[in-house]
Structures are given as C-alpha cells and as structure tokens.
C-alpha positions as CSV (number, residue, x, y, z in Angstrom):
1,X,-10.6,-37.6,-28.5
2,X,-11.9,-37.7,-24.8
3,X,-12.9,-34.4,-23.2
4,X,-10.1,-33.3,-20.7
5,X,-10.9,-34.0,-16.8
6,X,-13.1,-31.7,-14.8
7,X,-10.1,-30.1,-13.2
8,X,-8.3,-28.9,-16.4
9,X,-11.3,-27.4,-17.8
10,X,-12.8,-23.9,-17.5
11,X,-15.0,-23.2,-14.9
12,X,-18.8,-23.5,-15.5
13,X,-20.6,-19.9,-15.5
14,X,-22.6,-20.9,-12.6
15,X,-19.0,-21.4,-10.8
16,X,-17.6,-18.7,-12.0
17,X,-20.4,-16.5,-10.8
18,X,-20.1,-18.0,-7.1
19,X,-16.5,-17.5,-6.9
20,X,-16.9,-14.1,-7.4
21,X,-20.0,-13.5,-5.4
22,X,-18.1,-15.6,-2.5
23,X,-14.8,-13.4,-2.8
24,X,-16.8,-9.9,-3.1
25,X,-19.1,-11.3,0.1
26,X,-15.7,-11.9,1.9
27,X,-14.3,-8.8,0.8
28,X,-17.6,-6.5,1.9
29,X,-17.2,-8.3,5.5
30,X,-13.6,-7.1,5.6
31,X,-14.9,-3.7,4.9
32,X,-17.9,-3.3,7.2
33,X,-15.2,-4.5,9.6
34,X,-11.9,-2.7,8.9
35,X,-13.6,0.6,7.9
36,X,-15.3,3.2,10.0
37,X,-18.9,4.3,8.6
38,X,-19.2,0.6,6.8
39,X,-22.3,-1.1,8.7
40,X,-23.8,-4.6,8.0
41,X,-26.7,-5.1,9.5
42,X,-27.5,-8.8,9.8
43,X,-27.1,-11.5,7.2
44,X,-29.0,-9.9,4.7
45,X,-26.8,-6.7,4.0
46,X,-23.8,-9.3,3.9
47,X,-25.2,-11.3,1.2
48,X,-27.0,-9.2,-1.1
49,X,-24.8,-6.1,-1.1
50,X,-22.1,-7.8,-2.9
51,X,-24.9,-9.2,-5.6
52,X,-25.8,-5.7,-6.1
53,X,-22.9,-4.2,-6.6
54,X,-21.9,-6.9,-8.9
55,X,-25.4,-5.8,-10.6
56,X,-24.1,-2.3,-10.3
57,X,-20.6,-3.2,-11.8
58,X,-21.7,-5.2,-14.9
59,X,-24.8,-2.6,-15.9
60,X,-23.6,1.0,-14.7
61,X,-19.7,1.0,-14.0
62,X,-19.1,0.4,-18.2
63,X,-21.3,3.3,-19.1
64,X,-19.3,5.3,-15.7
65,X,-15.7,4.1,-17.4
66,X,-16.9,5.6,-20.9
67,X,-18.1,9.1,-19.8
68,X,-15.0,9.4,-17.3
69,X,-12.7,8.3,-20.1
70,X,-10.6,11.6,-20.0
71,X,-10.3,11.9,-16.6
72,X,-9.3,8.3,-16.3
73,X,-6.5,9.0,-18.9
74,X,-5.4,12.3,-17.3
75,X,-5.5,10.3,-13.5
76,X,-3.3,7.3,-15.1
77,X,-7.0,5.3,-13.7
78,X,-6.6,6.3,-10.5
79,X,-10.2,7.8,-11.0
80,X,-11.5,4.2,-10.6
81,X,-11.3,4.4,-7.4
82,X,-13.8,7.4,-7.1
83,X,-15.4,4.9,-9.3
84,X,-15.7,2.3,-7.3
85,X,-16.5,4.0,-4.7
86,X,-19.9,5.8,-6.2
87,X,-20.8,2.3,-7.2
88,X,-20.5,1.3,-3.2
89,X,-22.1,4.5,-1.9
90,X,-25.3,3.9,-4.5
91,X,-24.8,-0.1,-3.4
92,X,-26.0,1.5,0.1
93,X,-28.6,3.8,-1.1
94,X,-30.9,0.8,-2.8
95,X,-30.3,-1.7,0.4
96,X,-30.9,1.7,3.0
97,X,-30.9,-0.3,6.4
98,X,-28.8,-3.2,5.7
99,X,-26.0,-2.2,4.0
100,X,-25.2,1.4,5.2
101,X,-22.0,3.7,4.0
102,X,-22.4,7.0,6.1
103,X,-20.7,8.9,3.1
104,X,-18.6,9.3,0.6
105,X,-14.8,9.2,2.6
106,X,-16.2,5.9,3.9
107,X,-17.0,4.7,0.7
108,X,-13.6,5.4,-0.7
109,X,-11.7,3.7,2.0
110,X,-14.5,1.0,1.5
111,X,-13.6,0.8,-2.5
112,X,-9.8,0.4,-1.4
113,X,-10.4,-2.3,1.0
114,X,-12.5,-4.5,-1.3
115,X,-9.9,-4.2,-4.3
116,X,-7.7,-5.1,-2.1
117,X,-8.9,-8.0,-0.4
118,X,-10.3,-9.2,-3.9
119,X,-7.0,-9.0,-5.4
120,X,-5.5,-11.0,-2.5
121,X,-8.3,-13.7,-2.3
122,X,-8.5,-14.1,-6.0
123,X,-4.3,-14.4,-6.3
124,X,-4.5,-17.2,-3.2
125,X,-8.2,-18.8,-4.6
126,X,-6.1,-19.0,-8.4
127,X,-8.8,-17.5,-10.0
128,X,-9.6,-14.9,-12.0
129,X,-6.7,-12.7,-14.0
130,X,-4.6,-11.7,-10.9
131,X,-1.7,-13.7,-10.6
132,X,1.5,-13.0,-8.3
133,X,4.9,-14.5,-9.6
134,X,8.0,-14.4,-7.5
135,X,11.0,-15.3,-9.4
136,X,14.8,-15.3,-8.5
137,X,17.3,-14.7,-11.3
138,X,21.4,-16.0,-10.9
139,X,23.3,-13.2,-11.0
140,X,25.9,-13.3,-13.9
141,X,29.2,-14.4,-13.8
142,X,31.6,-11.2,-13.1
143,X,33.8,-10.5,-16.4
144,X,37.2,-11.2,-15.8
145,X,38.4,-9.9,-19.6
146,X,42.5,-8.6,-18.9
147,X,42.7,-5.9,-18.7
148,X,43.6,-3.2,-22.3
149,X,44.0,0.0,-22.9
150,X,41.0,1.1,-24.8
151,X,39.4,0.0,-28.0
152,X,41.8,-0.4,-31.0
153,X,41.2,0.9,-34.6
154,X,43.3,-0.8,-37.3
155,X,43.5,1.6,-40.2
C-alpha cells in the first residue's frame, strides 16, 4: 500500500518545531506590544526569547508543574499562570538587554497575553491540540400528548 500524500500525514518534527517557534515569536510580539513593562529590543530579543522560553518550557516548567502539584490542585490550575509567568520573567533575566520584563505584574499580564494569542493562532493555523467547534442543534419538536389527568395505576 502507497504511503498517504504529504498533506494527510503528520507533520515532520522539524515542522512541528517551526510552527511553534513561529506562533510563540508572534505571540511574544503581541506582548512586548500590548503590555506595559514588555520591551523588545531589536530583532534579536524577538527571535530568541521565544526559543528560550520554549527551552525553559520543555526543561524547567515539568519539574515547576511537579513541585507545585498541590497548589495546582487547590487553584483548579490557575497557578499556571504564576507559572508561566516565572518562566517569562527568567526568559528575561538570561537575554538582559534584549528581551526585558520590568517585573513580575508585567510578566503575568505577559503570560496571559501569549496563552492567549497562542490559543488563537494555533485554533486559526489548525494545529496543535486546540480546536474550536461551533455547532447548532434543532430544537425538538414541542410535545403535543392530550392532555390526562395524572399517571394511572391499574391494580
């Protein structure tokens, strides 16, 4: 049996890898833009903060999600966002003058707005797990049984 075309097979690693590294650069430019205390300086600080903090995210944020495990549980995850937001401050404190985040308020609006825009651009891109699925139901027909006088027990 012939292998299935390009387009119905899984993406390549290598493809894979610059999908995300394109959406997270995207989603870093939002950031630097939408949020105050977010600076990019030059091209450099737009294209390798998002590698390191996909460094940062596959080597540190597992070990981060283990030891936070209770509070995750007790927060319903909403500690992923403090998370997230460590992960972008310390993204800042290994590229200093490129990448800044001038603390750690910044960094959590910084975290929203690049889970956001990620979610968004990976739903519209078709990749990765997001998905979004609008679906309209019929209503169902009204019941037009005539009308009794209550449920009857034969005895």
């Amino acid at each position: 049996m012939p292998p299935p075309p390009q387009s119905e097979q899984e993406p390549t690693a290598a493809r894979s890898f610059f999908h995300r590294w394109i959406v997270t650069t995207f989603a870093v430019l939002v950031a630097g833009w939408w949020c105050d205390g977010i600076h990019i300086q030059g091209w450099k600080g737009l294209l390798i903060a998002p590698l390191i903090l996909g460094v940062l995210n596959a080597v540190v944020r597992p070990v981060l999600l283990l030891l936070s495990l209770p509070l995750l549980i007790i927060t319903l995850g909403l500690f992923l966002w403090v998370i997230n937001a460590g992960l972008l401050y310390l993204t800042s404190l290994v590229l200093k003058e490129s990448f800044r985040v001038e603390g750690f308020g910044p960094a959590m609006w910084g975290a929203l707005t690049i889970s956001i825009v990620s979610i968004i651009a990976n739903t519209l891109a078709g990749a990765g797990s997001s998905r979004v699925v609008l679906q309209r139901f019929k209503r169902p027909p009204a019941r037009r049984d005539p009308p009794d006088d209550g449920p009857v027990i034969d005895v």
